[in-house]
C-alpha positions in Angstrom: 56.7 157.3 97.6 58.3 154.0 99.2 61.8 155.4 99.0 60.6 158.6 100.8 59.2 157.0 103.2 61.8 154.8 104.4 64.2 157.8 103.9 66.1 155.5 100.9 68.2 157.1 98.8 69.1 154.7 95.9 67.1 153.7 92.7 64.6 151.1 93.2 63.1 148.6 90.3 59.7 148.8 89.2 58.5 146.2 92.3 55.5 145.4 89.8 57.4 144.1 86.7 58.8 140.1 86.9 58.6 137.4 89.6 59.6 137.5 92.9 61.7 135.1 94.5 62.1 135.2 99.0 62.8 133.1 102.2 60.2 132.7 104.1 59.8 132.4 107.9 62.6 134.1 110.2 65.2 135.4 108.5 68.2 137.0 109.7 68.2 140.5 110.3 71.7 142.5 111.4 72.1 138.8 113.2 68.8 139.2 114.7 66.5 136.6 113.7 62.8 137.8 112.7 60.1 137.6 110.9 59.1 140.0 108.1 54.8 140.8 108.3 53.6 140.6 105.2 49.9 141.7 105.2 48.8 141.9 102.1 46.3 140.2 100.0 46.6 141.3 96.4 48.3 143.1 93.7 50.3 144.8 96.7 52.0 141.8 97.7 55.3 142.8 96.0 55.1 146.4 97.4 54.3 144.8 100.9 57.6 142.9 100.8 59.8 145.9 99.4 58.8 147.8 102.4 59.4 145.1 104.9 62.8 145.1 103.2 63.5 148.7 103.4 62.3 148.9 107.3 64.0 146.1 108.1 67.2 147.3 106.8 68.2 144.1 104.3 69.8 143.5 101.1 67.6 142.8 98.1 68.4 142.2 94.2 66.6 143.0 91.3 67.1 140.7 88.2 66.7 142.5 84.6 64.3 140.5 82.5 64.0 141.8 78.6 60.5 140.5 76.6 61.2 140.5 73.6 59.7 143.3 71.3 56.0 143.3 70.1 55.2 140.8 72.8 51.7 139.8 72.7 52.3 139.5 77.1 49.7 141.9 78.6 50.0 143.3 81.9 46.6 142.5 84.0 47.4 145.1 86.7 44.7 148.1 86.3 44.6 151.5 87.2 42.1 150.7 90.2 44.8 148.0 91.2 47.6 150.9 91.9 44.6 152.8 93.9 44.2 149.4 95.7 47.9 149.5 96.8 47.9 153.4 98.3 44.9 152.3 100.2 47.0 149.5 101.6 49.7 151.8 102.3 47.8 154.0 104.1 46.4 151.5 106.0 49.5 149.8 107.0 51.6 153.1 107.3 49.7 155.5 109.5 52.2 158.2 109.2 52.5 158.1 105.5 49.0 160.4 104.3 50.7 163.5 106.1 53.3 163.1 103.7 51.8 162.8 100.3 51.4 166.7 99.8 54.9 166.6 99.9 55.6 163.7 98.0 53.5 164.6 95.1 55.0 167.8 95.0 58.6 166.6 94.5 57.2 164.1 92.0 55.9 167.0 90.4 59.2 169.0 90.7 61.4 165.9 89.1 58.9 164.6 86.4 57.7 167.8 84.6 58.5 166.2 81.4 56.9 163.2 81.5 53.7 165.1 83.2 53.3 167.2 80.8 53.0 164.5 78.1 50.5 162.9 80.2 48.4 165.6 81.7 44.8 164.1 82.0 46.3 160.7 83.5 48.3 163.0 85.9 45.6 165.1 87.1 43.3 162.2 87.2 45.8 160.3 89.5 46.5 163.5 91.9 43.0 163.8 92.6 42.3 160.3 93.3 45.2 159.8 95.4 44.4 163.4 97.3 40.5 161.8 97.5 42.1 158.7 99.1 44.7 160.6 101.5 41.0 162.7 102.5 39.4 159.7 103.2 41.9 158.1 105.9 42.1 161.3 107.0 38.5 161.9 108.3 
């Protein structure tokens, strides 16, 4: 959805997955020097700085961390958390609720596959996120 929505074209990481490392403050942007707005409060904070990246035009680097297999590391992040983040995004993004029809249709288009072997979770998701995109809409 983030990549579509900032019209970017190349793979990006999972944003949720490691630690993040950033300068803070103004930063140089093209040789204009300004500061990034972060707004959010939670879970989304990653997210909140991808975009900011991707608006703002600037380099960024991913570094691959393996765990090793069987890892007893458990992920606290929730279903209810990645609900949590689309409600930021909507919030922050005004423009971006017209375009999740769309998005969730090429979604659908790329990942048959991988929907197919998750059905309920899939359908579940679609009609949350379309109950959210309702919401901000009224």
């Amino acid at each position: 959805m983030i990549r579509r929505y900032f019209n970017y074209e190349k793979d990006i990481s999972d944003g949720q997955c490691g630690l993040w490392g950033y300068k803070f403050g103004k930063l140089n942007i093209n040789g204009c020097y300004k500061e990034i707005e972060l707004t959010a409060e939670g879970y989304e904070i990653e997210l909140d700085l991808l975009c900011e990246v991707l608006k703002n035009n600037l380099n960024y680097s991913f570094v691959d961390v393996e765990l090793p297999e069987n890892s007893k590391i458990k992920s606290s992040f929730v279903y209810t958390n990645n609900l949590t983040k689309i409600k930021f995004f909507l919030n922050k993004y005004k423009g971006l609720k017209e375009n999740i029809p769309s998005y969730i249709k090429q979604f659908e288009d790329k990942n048959k596959e991988s929907i197919s072997k998750n059905k309920l979770f899939w359908y579940k998701y679609k009609k949350d996120l379309i109950n959210l995109v309702n919401k901000f809409s009224q």
